[in-house]
C-alpha positions as CSV (number, residue, x, y, z in Angstrom):
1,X,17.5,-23.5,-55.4
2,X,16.1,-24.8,-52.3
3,X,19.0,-24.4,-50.5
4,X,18.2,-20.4,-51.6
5,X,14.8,-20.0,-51.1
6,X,15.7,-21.0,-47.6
7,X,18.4,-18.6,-46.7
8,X,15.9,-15.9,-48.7
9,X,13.1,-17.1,-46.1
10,X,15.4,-16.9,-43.3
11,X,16.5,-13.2,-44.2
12,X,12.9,-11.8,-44.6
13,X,12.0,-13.6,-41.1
14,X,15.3,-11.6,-39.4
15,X,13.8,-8.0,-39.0
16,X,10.9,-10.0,-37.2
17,X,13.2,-12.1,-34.8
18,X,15.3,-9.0,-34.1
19,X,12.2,-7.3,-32.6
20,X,11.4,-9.8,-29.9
21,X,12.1,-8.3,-26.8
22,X,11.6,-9.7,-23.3
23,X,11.0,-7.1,-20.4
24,X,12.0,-8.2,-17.0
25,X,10.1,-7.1,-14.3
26,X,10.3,-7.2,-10.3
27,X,6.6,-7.1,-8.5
28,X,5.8,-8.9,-5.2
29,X,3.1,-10.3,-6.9
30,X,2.9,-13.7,-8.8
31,X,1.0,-13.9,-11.8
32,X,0.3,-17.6,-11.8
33,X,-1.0,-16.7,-8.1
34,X,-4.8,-16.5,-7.0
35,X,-4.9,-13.4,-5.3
36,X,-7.0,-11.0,-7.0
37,X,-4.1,-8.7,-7.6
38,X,-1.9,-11.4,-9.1
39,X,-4.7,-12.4,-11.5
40,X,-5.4,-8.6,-12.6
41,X,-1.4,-8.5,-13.2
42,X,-1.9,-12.0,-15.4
43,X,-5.0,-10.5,-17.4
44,X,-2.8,-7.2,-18.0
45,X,0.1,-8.9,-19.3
46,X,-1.7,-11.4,-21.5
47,X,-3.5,-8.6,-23.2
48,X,0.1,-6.5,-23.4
49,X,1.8,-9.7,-25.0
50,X,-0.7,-10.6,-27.3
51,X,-1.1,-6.9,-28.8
52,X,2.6,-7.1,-29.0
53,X,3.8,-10.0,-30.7
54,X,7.5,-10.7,-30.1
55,X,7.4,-9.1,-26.8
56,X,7.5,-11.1,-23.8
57,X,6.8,-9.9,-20.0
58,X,9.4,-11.9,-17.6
59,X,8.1,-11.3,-14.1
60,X,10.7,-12.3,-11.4
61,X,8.8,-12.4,-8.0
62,X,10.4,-10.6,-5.2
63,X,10.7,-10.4,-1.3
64,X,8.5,-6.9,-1.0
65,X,10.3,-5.2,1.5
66,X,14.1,-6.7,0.1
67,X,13.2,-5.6,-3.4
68,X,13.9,-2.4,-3.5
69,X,17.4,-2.7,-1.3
70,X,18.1,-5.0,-4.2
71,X,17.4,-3.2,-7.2
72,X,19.2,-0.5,-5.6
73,X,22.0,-2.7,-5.3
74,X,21.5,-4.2,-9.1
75,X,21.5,-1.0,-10.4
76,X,25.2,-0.5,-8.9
77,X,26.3,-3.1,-10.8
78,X,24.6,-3.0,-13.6
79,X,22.3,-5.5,-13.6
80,X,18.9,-4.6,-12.8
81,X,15.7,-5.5,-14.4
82,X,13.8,-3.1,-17.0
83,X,10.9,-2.2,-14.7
84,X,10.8,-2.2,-11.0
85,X,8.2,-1.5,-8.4
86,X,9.7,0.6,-5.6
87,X,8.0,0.7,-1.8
88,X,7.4,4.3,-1.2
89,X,9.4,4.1,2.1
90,X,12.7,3.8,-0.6
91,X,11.5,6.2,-3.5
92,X,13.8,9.1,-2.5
93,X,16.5,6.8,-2.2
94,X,15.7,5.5,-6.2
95,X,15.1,9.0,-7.1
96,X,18.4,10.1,-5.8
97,X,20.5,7.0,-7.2
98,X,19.9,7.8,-10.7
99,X,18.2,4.4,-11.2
100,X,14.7,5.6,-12.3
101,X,14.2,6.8,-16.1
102,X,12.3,9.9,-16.6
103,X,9.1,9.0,-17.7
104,X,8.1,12.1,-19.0
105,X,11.2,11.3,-22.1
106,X,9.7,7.4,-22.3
107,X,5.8,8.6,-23.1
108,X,4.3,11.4,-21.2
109,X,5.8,13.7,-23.8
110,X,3.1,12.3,-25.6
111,X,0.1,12.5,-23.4
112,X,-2.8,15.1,-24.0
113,X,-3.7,17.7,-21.3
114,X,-6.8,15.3,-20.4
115,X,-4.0,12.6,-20.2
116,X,-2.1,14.3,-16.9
117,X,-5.1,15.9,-15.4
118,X,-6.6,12.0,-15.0
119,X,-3.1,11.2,-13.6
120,X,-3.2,14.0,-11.0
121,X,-2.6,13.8,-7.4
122,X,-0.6,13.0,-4.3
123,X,0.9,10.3,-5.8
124,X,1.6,11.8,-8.8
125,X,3.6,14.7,-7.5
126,X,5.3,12.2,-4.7
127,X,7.7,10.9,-8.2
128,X,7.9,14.0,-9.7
129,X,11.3,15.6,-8.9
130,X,13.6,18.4,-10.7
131,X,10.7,18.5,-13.6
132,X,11.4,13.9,-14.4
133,X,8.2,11.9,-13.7
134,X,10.3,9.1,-12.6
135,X,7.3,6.6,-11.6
136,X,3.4,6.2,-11.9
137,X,2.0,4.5,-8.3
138,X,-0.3,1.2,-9.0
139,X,-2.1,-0.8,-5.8
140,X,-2.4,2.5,-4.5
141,X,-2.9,1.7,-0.6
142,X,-5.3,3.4,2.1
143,X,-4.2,2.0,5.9
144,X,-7.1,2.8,7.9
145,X,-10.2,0.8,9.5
146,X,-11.4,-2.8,8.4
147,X,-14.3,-3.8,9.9
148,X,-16.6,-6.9,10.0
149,X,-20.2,-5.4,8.7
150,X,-22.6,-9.1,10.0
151,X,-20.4,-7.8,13.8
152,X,-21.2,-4.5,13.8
153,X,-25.0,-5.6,12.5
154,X,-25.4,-7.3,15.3
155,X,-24.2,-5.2,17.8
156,X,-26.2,-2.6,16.1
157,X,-23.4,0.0,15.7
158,X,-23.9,1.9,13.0
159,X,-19.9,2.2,11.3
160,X,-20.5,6.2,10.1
161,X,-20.9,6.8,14.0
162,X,-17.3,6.5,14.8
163,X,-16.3,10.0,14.3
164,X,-14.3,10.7,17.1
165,X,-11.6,8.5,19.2
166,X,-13.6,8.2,22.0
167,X,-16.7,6.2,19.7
168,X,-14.0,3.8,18.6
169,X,-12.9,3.0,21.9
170,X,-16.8,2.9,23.1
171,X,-17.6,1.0,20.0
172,X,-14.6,-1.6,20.2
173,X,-15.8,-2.1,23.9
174,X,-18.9,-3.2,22.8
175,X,-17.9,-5.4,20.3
176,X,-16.1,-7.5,22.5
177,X,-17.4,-10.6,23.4
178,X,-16.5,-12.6,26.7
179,X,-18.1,-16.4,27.5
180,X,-19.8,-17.8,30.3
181,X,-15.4,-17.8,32.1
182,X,-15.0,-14.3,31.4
183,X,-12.7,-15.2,28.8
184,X,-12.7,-12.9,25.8
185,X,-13.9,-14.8,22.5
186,X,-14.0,-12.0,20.2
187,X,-11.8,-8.7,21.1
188,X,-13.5,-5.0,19.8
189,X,-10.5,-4.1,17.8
190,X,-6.5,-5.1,17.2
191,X,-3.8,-4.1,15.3
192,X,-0.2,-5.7,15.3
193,X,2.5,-4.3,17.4
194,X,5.4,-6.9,15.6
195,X,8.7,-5.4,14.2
196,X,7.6,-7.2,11.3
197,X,4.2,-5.6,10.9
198,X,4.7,-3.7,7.3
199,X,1.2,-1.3,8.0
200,X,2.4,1.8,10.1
201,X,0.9,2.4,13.6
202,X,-2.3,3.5,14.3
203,X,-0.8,6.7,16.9
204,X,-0.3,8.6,13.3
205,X,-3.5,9.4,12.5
206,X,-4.5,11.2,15.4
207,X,-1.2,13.1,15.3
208,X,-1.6,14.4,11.8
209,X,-5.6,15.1,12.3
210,X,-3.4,17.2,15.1
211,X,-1.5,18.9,12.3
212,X,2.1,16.9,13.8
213,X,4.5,15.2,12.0
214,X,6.3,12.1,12.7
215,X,9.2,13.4,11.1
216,X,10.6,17.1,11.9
217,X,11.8,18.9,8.7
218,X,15.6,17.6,9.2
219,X,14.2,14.0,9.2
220,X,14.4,13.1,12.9
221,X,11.9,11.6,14.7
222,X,8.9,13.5,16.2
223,X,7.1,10.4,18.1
224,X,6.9,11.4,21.3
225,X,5.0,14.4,21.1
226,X,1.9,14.8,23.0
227,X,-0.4,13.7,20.3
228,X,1.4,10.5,19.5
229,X,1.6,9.8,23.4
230,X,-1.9,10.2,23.6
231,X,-2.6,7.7,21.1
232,X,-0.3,5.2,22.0
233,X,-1.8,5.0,25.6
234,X,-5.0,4.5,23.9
235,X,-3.9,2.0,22.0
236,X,-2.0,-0.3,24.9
237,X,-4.9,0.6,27.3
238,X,-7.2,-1.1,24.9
239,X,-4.9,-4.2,25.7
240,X,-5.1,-3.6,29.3
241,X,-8.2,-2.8,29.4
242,X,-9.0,-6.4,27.3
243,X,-10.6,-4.5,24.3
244,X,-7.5,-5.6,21.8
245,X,-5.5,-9.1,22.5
246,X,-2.3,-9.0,24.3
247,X,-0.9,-11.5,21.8
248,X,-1.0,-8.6,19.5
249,X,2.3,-7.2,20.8
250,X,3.9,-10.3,18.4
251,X,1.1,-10.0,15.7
252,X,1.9,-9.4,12.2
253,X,-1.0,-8.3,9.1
254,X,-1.2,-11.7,8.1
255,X,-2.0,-12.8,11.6
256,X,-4.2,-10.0,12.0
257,X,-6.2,-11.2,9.3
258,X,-6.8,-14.7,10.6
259,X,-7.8,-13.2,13.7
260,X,-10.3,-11.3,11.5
261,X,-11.6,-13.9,9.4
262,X,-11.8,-16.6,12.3
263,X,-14.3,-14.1,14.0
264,X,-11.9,-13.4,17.1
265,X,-11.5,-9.7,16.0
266,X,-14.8,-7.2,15.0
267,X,-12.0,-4.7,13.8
268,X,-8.4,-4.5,12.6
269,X,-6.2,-1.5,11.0
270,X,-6.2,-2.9,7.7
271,X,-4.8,-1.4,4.3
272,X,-7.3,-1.1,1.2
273,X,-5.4,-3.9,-1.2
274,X,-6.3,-6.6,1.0
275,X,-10.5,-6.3,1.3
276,X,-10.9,-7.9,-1.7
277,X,-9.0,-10.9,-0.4
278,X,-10.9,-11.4,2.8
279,X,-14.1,-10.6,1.2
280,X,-13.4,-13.7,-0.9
281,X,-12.8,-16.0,2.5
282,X,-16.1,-14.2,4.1
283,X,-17.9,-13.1,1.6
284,X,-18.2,-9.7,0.5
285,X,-20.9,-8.9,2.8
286,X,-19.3,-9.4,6.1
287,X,-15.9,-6.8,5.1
288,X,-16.1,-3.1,5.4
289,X,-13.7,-0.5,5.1
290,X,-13.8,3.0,7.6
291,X,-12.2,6.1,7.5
292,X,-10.5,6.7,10.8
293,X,-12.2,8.6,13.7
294,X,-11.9,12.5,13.4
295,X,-11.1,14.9,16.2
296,X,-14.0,16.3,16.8
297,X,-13.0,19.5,14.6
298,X,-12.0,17.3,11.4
299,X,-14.8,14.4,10.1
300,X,-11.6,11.9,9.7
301,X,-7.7,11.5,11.0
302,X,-5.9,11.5,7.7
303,X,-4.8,7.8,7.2
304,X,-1.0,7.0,5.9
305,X,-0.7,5.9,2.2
306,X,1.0,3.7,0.7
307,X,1.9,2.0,-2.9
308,X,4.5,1.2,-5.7
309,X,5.9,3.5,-7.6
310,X,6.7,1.8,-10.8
311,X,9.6,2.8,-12.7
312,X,11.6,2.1,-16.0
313,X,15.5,0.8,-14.8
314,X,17.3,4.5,-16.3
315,X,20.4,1.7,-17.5
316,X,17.8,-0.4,-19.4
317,X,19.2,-1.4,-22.7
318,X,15.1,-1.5,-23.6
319,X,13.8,1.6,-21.9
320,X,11.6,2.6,-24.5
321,X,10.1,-0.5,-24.4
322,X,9.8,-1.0,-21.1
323,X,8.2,2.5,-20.8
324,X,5.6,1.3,-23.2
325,X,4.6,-1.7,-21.3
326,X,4.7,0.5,-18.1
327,X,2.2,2.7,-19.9
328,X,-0.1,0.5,-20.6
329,X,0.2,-1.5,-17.6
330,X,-0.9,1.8,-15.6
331,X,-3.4,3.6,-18.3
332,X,-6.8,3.1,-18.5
333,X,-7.5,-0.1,-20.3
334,X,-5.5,-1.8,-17.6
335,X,-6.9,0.6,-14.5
336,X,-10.5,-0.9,-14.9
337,X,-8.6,-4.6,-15.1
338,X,-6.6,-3.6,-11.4
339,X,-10.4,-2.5,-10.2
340,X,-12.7,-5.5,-11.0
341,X,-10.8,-7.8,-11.3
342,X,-7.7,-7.1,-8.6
343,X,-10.1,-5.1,-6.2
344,X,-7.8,-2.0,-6.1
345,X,-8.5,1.3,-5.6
346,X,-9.0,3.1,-9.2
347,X,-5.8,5.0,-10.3
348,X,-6.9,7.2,-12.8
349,X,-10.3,10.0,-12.0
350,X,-12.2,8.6,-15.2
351,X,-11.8,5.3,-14.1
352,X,-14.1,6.4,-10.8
353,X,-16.7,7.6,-13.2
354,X,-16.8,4.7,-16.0
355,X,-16.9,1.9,-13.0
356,X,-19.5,4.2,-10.9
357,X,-21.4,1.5,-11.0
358,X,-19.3,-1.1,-10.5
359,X,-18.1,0.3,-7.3
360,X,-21.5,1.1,-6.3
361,X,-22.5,-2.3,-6.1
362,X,-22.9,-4.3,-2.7
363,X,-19.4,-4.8,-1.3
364,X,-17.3,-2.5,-3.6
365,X,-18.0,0.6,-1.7
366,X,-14.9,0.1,0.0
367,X,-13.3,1.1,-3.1
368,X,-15.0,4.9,-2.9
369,X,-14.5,4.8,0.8
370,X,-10.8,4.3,-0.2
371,X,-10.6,6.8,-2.8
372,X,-12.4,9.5,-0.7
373,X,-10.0,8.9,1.7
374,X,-7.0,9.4,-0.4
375,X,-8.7,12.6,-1.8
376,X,-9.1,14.4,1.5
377,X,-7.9,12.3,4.3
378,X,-4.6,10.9,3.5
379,X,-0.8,11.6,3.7
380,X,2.2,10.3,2.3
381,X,5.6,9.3,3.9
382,X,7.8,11.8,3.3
383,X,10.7,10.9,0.3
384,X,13.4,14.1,0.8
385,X,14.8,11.6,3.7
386,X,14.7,7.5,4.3
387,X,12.0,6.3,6.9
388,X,13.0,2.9,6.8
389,X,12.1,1.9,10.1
390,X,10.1,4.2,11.3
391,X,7.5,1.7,11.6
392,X,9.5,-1.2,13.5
393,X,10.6,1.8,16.1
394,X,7.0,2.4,17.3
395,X,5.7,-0.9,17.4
396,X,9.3,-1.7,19.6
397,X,8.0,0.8,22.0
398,X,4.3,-1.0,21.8
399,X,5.8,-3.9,23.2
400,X,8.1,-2.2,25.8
401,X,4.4,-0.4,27.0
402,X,2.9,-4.0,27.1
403,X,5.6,-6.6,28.1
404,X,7.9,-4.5,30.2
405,X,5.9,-2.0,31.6
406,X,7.5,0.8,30.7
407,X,5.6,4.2,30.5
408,X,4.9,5.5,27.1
409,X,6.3,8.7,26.7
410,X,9.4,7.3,27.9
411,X,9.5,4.3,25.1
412,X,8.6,6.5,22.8
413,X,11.3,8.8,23.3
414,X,14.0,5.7,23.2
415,X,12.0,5.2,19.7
416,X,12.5,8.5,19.1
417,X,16.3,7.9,19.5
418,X,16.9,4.2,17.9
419,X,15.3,5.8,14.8
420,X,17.5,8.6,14.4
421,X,20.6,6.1,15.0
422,X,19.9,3.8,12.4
423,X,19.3,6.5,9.7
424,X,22.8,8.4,10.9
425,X,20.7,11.6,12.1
């Protein structure tokens, strides 16, 4: 009798145990990490799991910028995991493998007209290919100006005054600080010229306020136009000139931001996602974030975007769901989590109303600065052709300006032509 109790026990309990499902997932970030990001991923998947007993989030922390390159090549053999975050630099190249479910099957089916119009946008139609939603974007990135506000206080520049190139440059000038030597202590502005820097240069903004490409419609390069020469004399003349560090020729973000924090720099190009972390060394007080100078025609040079595009793996065994966690992790309830408690820019329109304000208090407004930005003054890397490397090419010809000497239409031109070899063009 026991003995069938047991097995009748056991039966009962199988439809149960057969529903327990464990989603892997590959992120960058680390959800036993610190960072606000990784503990706005934690909250999200806590709350996901415990709504949905039985299902378990696996999150296998990645390399960022080898992540993609290897999902591609998991997907080849079949062994990816269920969701993936793809760098927008590689999103044509998912797209175009076959390795991104259409979301639109997964959920969006489902969604109410008030449901896609809060979705709407750049990034939204960046994924959306052939009629297949094949990702949703999360830590939603705007690369422009980071800026020390106590610096700038006591310099008494006011930030809003930098609307053309020329006020930067007068304005980084007169943030920089020498001692009694004439050695600099604090330099106006810097930005990293390393081949390992992952934000793109700073020349692009003043060539698309310019209405030019970096990229002509057959994918080849377009650096070395007279825009992006401009700009990139600007740029090493500052170094010359001993407004922005020479070290920077080897300088990466991360040591950008030391520079930052440390007081040695009043202002660095600096992406959106990352103000919340150095508001939390400085306080959030003493960080800013700026739209780029315009042109004198334009209030602001559009600033490059960037994100991950989050996807469901199409050879999943558990699309549907991985799609549902995917929903959730990007709808609302979780959109106000990425805001307060990750510091990212709000995905979804409604969530710039309900947090209003939230972002309106001291030392958000970067956030509204940020999603302004993206609204009217922002563009996205192209995904009909790779870029990969378009980044490294520049900042290669940065250095050859600064530690060869060489003039910059000319390295810009050999970028020009290093580019288009890599990518077979």
């Amino acid at each position: 009798m026991a003995a069938t109790v047991a097995l009748a026990a056991l039966a009962a309990a199988a439809p149960s145990m057969a529903q327990d499902k464990t989603i892997r997932m590959w992120t960058f970030l680390n959800p036993t990490g610190t960072a606000p990001r990784e503990v706005a991923l934690a909250k999200i998947i806590e709350n996901y799991e415990a709504a949905n007993p039985g299902t378990k989030i696996l999150v296998e922390t990645q390399v960022w910028d080898q992540m993609t390159p290897k999902f591609l090549s998991a997907h080849a053999t079949g062994n990816a995991p269920d969701v993936i975050w793809v760098v927008t630099d590689f999103l044509g190249d998912a797209i175009k493998s076959g390795s991104l479910a259409d979301l639109n099957e997964l959920f969006i089916k489902d969604w109410s007209a008030e449901q896609l119009a809060d979705n709407a946008g750049a990034y939204w139609d960046l994924s959306l290919v052939d009629g297949k939603q094949h990702s949703i974007f999360v830590s939603r990135n705007y690369i422009s100006l980071m800026y020390r506000k106590d610096l700038f206080e006591e310099a008494g520049i006011d930030p809003t005054s930098l609307t053309t190139w020329e006020a930067f440059h007068d304005a980084a000038q007169a943030l920089t600080v020498k001692d009694a030597a004439g050695q600099v202590t604090r330099y106006g502005f810097a930005t990293g010229f390393s081949e390992q820097q992952a934000d793109p240069s700073p020349i692009l903004p003043p060539m698309l306020a310019a209405g030019i490409e970096p990229f002509n419609a057959d994918g080849t390069a377009n650096f070395a136009n007279a825009k992006g020469v401009e700009a990139m004399t600007l740029l090493t003349d500052m170094v010359k000139e001993g407004i922005s560090p020479a070290q920077a020729a080897t300088w990466t973000v991360d040591d950008m931001f030391e520079q930052f924090a440390s007081d040695r720099v009043a202002m660095i190009q600096g992406p959106a996602v990352r103000v919340s972390t150095l508001q939390a060394k400085l306080g959030a007080d003493k960080v800013g974030l700026m739209m780029w100078p315009g042109d004198g025609v334009a209030a602001h040079s559009p600033a490059v975007m960037a994100g991950w595009a989050v996807g469901v793996w199409s050879g999943s065994p558990i699309k549907q769901e991985a799609g549902n966690f995917v929903e959730y992790m990007l709808g609302s309830e979780a959109d106000k989590i990425w805001v307060t408690d990750g510091g990212q820019v709000p995905g979804l329109q409604s969530t710039l109303t309900e947090l209003a304000d939230f972002i309106a208090q001291p030392g958000n407004e970067y956030l509204a600065v940020a999603a302004e930005g993206s609204a009217k003054f922002g563009w996205l890397t192209p995904i009909d052709f790779a870029v990969g490397g378009y980044r490294q090419a520049i900042n290669k010809a940065a250095q050859r300006v600064l530690v060869e000497g060489v003039d910059v239409e000319t390295a810009l031109k050999d970028a020009e032509v290093e580019f288009n070899r890599q990518n077979n063009r």
